[in-house]
N, C-alpha and C positions, 0 to 999 in steps of 0.2 A: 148258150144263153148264160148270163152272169148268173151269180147264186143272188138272192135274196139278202137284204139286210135283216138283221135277227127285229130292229124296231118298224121295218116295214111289213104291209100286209101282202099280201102276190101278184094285186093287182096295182101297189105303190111303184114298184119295180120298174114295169111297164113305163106308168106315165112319166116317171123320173127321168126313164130314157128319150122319151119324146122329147121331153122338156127339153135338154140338153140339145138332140138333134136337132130344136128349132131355133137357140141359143146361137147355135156353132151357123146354122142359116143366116141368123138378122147380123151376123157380125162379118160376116164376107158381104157388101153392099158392093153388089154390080151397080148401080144406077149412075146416074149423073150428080147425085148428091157427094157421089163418093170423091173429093179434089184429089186425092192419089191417083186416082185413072184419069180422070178429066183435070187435068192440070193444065194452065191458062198462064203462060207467065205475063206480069203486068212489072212498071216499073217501080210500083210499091210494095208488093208481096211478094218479089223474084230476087234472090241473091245471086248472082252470076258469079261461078271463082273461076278466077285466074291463074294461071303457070301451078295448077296443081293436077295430081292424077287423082282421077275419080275411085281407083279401088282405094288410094290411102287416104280421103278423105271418107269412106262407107269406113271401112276400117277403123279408123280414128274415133268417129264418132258415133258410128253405131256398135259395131264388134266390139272395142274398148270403152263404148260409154263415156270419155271423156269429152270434154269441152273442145270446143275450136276458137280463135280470136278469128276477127278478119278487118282486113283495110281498107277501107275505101279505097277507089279509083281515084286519080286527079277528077277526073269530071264529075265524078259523084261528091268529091269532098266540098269544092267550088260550088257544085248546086245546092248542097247542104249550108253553107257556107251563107250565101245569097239570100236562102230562105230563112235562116235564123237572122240573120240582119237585115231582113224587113219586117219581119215578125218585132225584132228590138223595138226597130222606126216606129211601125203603127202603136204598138204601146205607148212610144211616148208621147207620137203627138196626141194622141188620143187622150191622155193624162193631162195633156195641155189645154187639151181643149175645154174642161171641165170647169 
């Protein structure tokens, strides 16, 4: 058993370690809430890379903590593309129409 802290009483000890052990519980979430186990990819919260290996992108960005850049696809940059240029459109006519 650990020793006591000199400003704790003997039975502070105790609850401190529960406390903790229930701490270290509520932060591993098995549930469905948890998106790291239950991961759903959709085509607006999913990045798919391309021509790279997955240990040197874990690597890169988690181990070294550094940033990553990434590119669009053609077909992504084109839909992106598309989208901001009717998004421009409705602004304007919409401005027009006022």
């Amino acid at each position: 058993m650990a020793q006591n802290h000199p400003n704790f009483a003997p039975g502070d000890n105790d609850r401190v370690h529960a406390a903790i052990d229930n701490w270290k519980r509520k932060l591993l979430d098995l549930t469905k809430r948890n998106r790291a186990l239950n991961f759903k990819v959709s085509k607006v919260s999913t990045v798919t890379i391309v021509d790279e290996l997955a240990p040197e992108v874990f690597r890169h960005l988690y181990l070294n903590e550094r940033p990553m850049r990434f590119r669009a696809t053609d077909e992504r940059l084109n839909a992106l593309i598309n989208v901001v240029e009717t998004q421009i459109s409705e602004r304007r006519n919409g401005k027009n129409q006022d």
